[in-house]
Residue frames as a rotation matrix with the C-alpha (Angstrom) as fourth column:
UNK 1
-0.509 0.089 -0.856 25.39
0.714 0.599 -0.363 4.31
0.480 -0.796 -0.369 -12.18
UNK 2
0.214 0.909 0.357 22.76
0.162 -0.394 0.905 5.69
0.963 -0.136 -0.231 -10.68
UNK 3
-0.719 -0.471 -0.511 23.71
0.278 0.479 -0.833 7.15
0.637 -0.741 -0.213 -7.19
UNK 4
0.440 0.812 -0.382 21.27
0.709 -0.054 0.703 7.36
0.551 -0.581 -0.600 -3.99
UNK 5
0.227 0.916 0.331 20.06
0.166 -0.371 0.914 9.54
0.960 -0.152 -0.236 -2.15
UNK 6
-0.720 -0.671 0.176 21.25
-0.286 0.056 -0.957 10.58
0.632 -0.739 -0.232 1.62
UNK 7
-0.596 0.088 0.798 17.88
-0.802 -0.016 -0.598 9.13
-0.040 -0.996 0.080 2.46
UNK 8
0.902 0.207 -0.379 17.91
-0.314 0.917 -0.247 6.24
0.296 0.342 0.892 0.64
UNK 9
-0.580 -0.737 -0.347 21.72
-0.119 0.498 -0.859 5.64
0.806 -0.456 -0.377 2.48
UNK 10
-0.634 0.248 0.733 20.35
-0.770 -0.288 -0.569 6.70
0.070 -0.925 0.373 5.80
UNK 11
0.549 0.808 -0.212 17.43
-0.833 0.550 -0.061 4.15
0.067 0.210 0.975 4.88
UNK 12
0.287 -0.461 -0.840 19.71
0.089 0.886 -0.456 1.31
0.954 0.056 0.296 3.85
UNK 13
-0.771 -0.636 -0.012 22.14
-0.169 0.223 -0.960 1.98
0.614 -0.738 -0.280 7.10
UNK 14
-0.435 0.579 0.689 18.84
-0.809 0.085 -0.582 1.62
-0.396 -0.811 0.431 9.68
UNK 15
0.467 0.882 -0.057 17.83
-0.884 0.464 -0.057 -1.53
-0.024 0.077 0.997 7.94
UNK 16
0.074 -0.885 -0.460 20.97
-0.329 0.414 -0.849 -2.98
0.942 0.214 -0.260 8.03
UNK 17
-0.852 -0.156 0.500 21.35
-0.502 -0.024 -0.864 -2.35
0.147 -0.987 -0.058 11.67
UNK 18
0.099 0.911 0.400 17.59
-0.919 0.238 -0.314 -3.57
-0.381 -0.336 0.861 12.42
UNK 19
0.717 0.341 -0.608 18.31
-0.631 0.688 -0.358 -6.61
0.296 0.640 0.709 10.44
UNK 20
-0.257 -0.942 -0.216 21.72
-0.288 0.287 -0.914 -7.20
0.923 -0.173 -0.345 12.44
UNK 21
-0.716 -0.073 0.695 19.97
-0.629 -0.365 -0.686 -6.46
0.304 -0.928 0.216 15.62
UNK 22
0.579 0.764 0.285 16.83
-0.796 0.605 -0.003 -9.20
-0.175 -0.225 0.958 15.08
UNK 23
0.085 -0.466 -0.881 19.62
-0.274 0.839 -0.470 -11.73
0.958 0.281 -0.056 14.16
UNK 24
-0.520 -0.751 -0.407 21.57
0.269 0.308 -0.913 -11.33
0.811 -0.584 0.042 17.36
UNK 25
-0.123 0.774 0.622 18.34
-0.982 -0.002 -0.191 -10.24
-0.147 -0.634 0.760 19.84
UNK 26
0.768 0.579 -0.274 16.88
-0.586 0.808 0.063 -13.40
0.258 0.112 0.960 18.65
UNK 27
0.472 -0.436 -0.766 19.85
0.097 0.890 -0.446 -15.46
0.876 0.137 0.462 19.18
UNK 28
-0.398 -0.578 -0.712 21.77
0.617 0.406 -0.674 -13.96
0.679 -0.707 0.195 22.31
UNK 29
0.316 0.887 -0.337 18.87
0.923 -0.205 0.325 -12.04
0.219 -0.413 -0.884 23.53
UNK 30
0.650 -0.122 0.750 19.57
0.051 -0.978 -0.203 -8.22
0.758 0.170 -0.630 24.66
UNK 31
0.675 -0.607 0.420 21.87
-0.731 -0.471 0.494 -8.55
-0.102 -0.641 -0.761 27.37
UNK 32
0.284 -0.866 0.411 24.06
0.303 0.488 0.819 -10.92
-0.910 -0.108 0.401 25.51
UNK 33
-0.003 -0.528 0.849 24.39
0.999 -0.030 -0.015 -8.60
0.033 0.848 0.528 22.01
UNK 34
-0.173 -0.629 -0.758 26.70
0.550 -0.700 0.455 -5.93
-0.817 -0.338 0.467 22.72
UNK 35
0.692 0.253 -0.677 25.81
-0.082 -0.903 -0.422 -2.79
-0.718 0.347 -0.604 20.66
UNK 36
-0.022 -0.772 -0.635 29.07
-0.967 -0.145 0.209 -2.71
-0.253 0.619 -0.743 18.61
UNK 37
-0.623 -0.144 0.769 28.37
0.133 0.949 0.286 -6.37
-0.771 0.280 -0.572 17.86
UNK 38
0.468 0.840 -0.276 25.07
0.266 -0.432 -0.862 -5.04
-0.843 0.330 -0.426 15.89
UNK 39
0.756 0.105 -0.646 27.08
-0.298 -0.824 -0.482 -2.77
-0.583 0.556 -0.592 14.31
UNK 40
-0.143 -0.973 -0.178 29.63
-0.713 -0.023 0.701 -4.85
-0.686 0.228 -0.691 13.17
UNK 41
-0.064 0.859 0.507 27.02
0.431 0.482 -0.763 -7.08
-0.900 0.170 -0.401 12.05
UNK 42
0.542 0.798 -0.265 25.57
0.613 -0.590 -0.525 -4.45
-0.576 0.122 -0.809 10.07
UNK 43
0.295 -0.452 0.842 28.64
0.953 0.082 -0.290 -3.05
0.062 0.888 0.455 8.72
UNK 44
0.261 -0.145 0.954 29.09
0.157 -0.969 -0.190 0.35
0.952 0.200 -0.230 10.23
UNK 45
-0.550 -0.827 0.113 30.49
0.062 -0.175 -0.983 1.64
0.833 -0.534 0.147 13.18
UNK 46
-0.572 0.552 -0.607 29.09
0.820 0.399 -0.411 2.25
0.015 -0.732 -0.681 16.72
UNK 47
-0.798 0.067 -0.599 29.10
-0.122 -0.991 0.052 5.87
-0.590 0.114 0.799 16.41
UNK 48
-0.594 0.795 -0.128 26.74
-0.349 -0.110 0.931 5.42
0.725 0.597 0.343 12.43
UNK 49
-0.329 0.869 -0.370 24.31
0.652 0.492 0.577 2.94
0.683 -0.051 -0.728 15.31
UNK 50
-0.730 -0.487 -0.479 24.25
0.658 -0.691 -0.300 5.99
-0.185 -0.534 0.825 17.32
UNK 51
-0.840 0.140 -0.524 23.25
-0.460 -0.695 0.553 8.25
-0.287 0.706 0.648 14.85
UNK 52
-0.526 0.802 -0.285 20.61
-0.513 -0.031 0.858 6.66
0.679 0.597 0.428 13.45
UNK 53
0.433 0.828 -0.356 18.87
0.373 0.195 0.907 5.20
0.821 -0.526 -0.224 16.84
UNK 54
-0.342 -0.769 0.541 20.50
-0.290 -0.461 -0.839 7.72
0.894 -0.444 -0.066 19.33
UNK 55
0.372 0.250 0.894 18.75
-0.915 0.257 0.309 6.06
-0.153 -0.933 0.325 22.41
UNK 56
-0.521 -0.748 0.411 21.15
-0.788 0.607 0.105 2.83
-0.328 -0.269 -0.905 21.83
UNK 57
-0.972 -0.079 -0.219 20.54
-0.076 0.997 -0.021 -0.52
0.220 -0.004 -0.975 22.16
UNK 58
-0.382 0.923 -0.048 17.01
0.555 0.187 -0.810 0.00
-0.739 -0.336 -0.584 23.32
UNK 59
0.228 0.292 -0.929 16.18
-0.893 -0.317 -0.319 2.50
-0.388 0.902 0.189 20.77
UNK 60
-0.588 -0.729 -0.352 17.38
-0.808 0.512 0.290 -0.79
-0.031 0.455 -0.890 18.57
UNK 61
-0.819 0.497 0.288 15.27
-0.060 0.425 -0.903 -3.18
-0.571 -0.757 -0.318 20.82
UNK 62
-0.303 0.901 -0.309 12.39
0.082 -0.299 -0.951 -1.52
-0.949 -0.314 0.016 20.07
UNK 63
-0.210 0.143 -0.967 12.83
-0.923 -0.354 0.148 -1.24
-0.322 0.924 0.206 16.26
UNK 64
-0.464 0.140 -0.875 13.06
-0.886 -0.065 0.460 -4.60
0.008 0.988 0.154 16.20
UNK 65
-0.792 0.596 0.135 10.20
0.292 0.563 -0.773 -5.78
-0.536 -0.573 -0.620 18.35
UNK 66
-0.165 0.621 -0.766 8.32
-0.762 -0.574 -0.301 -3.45
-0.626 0.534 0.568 16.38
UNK 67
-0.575 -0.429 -0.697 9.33
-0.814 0.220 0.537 -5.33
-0.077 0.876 -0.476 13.35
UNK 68
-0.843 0.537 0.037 7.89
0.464 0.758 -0.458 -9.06
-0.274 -0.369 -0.888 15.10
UNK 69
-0.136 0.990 0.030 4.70
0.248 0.064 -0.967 -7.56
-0.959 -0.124 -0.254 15.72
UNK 70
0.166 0.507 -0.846 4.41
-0.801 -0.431 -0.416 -6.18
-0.575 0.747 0.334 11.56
UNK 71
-0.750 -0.455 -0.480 5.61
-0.622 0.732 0.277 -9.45
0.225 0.506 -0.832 10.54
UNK 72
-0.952 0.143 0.271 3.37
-0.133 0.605 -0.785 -11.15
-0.276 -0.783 -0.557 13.04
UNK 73
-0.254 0.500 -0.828 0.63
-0.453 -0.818 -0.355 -8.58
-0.855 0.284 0.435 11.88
UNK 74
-0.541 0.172 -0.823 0.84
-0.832 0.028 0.553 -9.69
0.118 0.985 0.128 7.92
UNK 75
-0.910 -0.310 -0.274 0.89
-0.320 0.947 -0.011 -13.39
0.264 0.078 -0.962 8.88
UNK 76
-0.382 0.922 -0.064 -2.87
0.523 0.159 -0.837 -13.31
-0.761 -0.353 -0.543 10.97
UNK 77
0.113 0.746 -0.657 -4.26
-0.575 -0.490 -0.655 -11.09
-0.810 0.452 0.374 8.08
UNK 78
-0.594 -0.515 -0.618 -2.84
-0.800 0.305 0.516 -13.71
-0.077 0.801 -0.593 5.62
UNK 79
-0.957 0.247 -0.155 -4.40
0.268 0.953 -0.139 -16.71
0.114 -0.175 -0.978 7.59
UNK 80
-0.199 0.930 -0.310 -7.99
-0.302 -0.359 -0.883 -14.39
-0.932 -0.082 0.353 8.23
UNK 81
-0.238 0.080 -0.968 -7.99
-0.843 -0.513 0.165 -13.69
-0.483 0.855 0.189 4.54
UNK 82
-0.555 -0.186 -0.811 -7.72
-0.583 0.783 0.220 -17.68
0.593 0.594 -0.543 3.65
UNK 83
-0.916 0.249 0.316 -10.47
-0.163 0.488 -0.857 -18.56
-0.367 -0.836 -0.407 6.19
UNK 84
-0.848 0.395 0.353 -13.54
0.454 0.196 0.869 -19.71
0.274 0.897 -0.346 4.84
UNK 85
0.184 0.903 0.389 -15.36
0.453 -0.429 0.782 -17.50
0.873 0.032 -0.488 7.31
UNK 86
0.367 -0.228 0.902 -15.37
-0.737 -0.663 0.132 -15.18
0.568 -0.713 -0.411 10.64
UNK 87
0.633 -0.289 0.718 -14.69
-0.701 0.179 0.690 -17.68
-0.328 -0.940 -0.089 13.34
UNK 88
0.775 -0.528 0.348 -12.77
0.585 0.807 -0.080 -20.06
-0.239 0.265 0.934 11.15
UNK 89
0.204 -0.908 0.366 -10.46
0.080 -0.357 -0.931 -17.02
0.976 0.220 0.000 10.68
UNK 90
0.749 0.477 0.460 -10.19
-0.443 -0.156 0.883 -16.70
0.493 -0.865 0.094 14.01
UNK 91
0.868 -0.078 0.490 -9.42
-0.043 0.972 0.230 -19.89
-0.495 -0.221 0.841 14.70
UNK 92
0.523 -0.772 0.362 -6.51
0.680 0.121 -0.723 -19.73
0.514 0.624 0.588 11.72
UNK 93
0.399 -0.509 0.763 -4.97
-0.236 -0.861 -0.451 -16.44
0.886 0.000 -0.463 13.58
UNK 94
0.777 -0.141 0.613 -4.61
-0.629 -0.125 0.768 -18.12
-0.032 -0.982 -0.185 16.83
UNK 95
0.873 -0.355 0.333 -2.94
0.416 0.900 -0.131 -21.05
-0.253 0.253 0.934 15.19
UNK 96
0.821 -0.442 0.362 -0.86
0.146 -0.451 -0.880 -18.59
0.552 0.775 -0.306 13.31
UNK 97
0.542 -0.523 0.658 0.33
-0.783 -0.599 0.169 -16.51
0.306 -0.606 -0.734 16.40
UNK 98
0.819 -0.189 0.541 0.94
-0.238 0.747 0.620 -20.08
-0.522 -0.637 0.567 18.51
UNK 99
0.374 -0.736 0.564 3.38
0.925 0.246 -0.291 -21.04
0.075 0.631 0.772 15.38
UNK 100
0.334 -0.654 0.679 5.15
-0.357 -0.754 -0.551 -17.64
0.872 -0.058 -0.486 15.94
UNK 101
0.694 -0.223 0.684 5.48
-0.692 0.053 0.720 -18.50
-0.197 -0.973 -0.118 19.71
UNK 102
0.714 -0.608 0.348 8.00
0.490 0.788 0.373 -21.86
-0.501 -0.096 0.860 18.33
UNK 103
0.540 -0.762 0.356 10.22
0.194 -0.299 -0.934 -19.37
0.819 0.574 -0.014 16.22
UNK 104
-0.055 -0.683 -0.728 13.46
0.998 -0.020 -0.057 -18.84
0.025 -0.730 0.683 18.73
UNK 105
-0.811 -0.501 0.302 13.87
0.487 -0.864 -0.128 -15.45
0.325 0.043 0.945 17.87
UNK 106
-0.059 0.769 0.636 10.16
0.026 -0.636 0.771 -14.46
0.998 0.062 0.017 18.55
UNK 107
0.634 0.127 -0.763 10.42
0.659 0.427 0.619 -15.87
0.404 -0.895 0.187 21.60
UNK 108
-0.347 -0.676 -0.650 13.44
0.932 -0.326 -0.158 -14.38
-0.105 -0.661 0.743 22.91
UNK 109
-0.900 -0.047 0.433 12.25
0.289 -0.808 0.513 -10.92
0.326 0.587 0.741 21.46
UNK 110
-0.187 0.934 0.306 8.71
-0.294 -0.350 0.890 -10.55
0.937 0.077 0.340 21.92
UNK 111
0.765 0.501 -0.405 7.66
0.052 0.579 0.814 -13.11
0.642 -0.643 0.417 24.48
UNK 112
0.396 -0.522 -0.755 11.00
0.904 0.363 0.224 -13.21
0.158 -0.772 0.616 26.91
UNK 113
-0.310 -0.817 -0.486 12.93
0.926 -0.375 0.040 -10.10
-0.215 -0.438 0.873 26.78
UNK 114
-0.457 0.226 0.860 10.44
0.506 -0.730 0.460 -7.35
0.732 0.645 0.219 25.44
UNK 115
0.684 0.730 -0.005 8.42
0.450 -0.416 0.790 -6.90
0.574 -0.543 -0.613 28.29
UNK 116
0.465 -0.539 -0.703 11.86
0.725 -0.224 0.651 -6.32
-0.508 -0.812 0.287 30.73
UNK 117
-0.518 -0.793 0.320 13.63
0.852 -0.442 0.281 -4.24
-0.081 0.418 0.905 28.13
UNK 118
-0.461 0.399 0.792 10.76
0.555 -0.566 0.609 -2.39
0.692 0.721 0.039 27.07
UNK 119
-0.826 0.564 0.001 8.01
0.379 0.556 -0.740 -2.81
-0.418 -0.610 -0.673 29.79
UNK 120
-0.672 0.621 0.404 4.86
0.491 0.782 -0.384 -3.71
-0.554 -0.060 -0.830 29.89
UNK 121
0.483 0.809 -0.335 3.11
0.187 -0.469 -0.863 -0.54
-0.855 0.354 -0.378 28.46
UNK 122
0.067 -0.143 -0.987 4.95
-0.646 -0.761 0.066 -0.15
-0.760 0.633 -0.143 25.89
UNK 123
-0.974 -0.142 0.175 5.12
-0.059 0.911 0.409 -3.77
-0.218 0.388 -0.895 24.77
UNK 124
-0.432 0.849 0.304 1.06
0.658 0.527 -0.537 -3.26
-0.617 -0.032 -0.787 24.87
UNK 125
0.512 0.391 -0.765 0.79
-0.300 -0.753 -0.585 0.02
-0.805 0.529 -0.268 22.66
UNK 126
-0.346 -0.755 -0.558 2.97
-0.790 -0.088 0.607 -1.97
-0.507 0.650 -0.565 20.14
UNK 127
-0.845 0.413 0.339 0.96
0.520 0.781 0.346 -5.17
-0.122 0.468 -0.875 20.09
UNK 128
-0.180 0.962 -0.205 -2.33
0.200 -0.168 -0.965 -2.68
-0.963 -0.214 -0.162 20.08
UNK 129
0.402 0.448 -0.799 -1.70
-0.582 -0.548 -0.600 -1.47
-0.707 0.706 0.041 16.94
UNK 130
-0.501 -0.085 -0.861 -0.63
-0.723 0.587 0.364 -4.71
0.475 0.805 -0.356 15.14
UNK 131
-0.812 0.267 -0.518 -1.70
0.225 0.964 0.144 -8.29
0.538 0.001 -0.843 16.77
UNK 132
-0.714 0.636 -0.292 -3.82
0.596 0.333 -0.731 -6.99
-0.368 -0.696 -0.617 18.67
UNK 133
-0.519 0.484 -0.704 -5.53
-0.404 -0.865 -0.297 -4.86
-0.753 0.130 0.645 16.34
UNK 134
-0.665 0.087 -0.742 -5.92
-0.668 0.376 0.643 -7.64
0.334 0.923 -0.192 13.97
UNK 135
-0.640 0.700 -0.316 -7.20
0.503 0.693 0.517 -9.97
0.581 0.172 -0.795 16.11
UNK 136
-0.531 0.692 -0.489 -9.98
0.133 -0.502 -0.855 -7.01
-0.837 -0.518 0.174 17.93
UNK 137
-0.213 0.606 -0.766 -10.99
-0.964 -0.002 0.266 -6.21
0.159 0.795 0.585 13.85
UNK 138
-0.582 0.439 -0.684 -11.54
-0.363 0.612 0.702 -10.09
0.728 0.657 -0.197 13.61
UNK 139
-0.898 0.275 -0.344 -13.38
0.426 0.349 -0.835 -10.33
-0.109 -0.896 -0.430 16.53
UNK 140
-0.198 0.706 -0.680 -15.75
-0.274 -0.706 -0.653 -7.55
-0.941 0.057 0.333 15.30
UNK 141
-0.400 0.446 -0.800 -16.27
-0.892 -0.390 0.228 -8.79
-0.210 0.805 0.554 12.50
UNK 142
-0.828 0.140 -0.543 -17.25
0.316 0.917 -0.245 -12.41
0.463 -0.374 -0.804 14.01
UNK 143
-0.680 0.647 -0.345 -19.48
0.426 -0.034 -0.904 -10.61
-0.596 -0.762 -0.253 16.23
UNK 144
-0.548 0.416 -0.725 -21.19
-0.484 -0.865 -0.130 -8.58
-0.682 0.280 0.676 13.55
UNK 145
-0.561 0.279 -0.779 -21.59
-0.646 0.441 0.623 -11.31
0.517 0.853 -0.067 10.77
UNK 146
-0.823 0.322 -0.469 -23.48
0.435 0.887 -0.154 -13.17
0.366 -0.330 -0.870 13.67
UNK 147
0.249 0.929 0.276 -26.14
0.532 -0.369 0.762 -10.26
0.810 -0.043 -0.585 13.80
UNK 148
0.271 0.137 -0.953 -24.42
0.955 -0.165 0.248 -8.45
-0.123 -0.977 -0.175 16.98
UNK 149
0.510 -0.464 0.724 -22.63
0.275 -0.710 -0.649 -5.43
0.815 0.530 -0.235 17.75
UNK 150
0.043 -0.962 -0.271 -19.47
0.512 0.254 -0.820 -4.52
0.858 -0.104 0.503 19.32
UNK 151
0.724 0.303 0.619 -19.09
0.149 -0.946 0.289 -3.20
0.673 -0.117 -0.730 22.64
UNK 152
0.359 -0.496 0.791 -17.27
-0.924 -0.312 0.223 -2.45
0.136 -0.810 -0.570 25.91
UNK 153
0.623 0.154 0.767 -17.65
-0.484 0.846 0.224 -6.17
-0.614 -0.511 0.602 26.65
UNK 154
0.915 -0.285 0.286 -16.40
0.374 0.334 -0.865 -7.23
0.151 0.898 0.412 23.23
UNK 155
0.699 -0.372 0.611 -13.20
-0.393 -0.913 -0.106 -5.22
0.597 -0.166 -0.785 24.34
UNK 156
0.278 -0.179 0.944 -12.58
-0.945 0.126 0.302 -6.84
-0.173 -0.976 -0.134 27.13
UNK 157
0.814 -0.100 0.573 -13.10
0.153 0.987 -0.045 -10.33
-0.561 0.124 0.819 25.87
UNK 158
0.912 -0.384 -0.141 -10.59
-0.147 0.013 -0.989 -9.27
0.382 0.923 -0.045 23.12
UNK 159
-0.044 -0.795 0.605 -7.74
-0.887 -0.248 -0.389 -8.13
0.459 -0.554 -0.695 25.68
UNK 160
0.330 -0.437 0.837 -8.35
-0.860 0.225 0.457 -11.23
-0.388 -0.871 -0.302 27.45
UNK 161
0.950 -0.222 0.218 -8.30
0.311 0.637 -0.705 -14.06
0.017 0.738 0.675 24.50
UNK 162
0.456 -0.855 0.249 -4.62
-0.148 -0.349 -0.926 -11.93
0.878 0.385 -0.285 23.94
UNK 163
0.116 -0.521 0.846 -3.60
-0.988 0.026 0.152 -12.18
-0.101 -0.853 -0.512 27.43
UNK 164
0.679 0.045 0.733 -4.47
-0.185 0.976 0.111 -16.17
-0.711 -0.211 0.671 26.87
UNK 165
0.944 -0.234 0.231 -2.85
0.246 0.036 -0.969 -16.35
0.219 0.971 0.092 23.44
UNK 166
0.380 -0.834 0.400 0.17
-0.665 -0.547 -0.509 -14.82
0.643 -0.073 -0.762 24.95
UNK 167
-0.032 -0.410 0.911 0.53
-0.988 0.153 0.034 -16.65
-0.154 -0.899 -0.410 27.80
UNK 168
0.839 0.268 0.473 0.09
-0.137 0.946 -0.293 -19.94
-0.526 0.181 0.831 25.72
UNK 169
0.765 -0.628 -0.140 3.01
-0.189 -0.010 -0.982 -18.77
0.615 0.778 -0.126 23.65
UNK 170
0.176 -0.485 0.857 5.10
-0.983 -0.045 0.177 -18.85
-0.048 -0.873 -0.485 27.26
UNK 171
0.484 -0.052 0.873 4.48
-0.218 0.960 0.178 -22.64
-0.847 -0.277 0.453 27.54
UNK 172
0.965 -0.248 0.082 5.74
0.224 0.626 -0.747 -23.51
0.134 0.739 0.660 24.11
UNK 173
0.630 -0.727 0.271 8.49
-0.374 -0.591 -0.715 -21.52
0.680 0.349 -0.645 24.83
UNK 174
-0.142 -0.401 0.905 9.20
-0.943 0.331 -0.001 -23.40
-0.300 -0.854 -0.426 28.10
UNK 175
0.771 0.522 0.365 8.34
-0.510 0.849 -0.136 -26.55
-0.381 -0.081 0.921 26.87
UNK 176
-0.195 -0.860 0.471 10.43
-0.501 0.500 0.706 -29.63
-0.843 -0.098 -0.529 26.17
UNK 177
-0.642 0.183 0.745 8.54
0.709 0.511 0.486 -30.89
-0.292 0.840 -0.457 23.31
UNK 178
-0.665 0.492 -0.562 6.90
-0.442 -0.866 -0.235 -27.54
-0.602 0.092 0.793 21.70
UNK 179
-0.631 0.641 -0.437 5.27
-0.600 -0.046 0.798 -29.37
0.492 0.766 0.414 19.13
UNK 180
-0.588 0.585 -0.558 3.52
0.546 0.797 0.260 -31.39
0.597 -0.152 -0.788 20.87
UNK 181
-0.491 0.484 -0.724 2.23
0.705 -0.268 -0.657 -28.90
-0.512 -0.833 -0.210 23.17
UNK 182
-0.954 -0.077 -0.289 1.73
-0.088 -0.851 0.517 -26.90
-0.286 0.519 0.806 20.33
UNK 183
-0.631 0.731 -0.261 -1.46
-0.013 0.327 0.945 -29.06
0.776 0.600 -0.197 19.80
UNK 184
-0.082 0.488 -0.869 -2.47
0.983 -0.102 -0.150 -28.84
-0.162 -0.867 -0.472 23.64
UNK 185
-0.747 0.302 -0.593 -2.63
-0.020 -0.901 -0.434 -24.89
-0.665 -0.312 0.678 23.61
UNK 186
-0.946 0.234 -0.224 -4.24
-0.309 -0.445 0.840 -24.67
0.097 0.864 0.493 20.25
UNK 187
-0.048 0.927 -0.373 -7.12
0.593 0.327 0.736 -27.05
0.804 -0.186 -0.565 21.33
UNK 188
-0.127 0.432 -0.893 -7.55
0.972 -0.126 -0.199 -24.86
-0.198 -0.893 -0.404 24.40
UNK 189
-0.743 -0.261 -0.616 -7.36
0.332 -0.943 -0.001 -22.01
-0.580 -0.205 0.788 22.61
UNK 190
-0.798 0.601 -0.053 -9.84
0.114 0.236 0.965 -23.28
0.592 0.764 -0.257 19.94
UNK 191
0.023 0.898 -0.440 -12.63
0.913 0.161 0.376 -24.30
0.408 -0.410 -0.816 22.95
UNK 192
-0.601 -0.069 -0.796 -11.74
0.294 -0.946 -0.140 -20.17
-0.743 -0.318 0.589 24.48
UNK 193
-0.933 -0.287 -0.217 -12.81
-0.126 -0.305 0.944 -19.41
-0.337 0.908 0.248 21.01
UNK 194
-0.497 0.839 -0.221 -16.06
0.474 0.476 0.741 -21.45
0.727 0.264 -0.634 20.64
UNK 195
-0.425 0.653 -0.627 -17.53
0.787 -0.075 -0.612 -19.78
-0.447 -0.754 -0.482 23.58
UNK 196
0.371 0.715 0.592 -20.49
0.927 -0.329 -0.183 -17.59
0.064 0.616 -0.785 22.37
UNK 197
-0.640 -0.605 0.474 -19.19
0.604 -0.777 -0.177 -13.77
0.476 0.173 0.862 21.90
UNK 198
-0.125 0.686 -0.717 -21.12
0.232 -0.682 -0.693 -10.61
-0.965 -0.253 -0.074 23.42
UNK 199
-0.488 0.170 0.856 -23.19
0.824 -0.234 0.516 -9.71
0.288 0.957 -0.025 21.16
């Protein structure tokens, strides 16, 4: 038998916990799963969730909002990748995200309780360097394969498509019949989309 490593335990115990902590975030949001729930979750004590995220429950939080956005992350480079071109990937990444916005857990995580736990800048240097880096590369590379080139403006338009894209995930999340609205945001998010880029 072949034993591990004290940082292949250390590994296992912080994915444990992160995997305890996106169950019960996602389900009883952060101010209804008590730390030592996590960890009982998770199999170790309060003291081991301590130790390996020593800023607590928010250290916790934050591992596994992180997590959303690299999940989120794969899922738009999955749906780019299977587009049959720039703006039709686009088009597939907003869909994508919108269908994250109906998972419960993203919701409660990302879209309800990240910004208050976290706030607001740090919820935006986390989505810069996944969703929103994914969909600012496929934006540039929409704007390029149409003969332009990227600038300040491009920027801007990016941050605000994401501000829309976000705030479309809100409504599903408030909504009484998500799927169905799920087909109102997406067509408004489609015609946002169709409008010519800066080139």
């Amino acid at each position: 038998m072949v034993r591990r490593t004290q940082a292949e335990r250390s590994g296992a115990t912080t994915s444990q916990l992160v995997d305890a902590a996106t169950e019960l975030f996602g389900s009883h949001g952060f101010a209804g799963a008590p730390l030592d729930a996590v960890a009982a979750m998770a199999g170790v004590t309060k003291g081991a969730a301590y130790h390996h995220f020593p800023g607590g429950k928010t250290a916790l939080f934050h591992a596994v909002f992180v997590r959303h956005q690299e999940l989120l992350a794969e899922a738009l480079l999955r749906a780019g990748a299977a587009a049959p071109d720039p703006r039709a990937a686009l088009h597939a990444g907003a869909r994508t995200f919108l269908e994250h916005c109906l998972d419960p857990g993203f919701q409660r995580v990302v879209l309800l309780d990240g910004p208050s736990v976290l706030g607001w800048e740090t919820v935006r240097e986390i989505e810069y360097e996944h969703a929103l880096r994914v969909l600012r590369e496929a934006m540039e590379h929409a704007v390029r394969e149409a003969g332009g080139t990227p600038d300040a403006a491009l920027t801007a338009r990016c941050q605000l498509v994401f501000g829309a894209l976000c705030e479309g995930g809100m409504l599903l999340a408030r909504a009484t019949d998500p799927e169905r609205m799920l087909e109102v945001v997406a067509g408004e998010a489609t015609k946002l989309l169709n409008t010519e880029p800066a080139t």
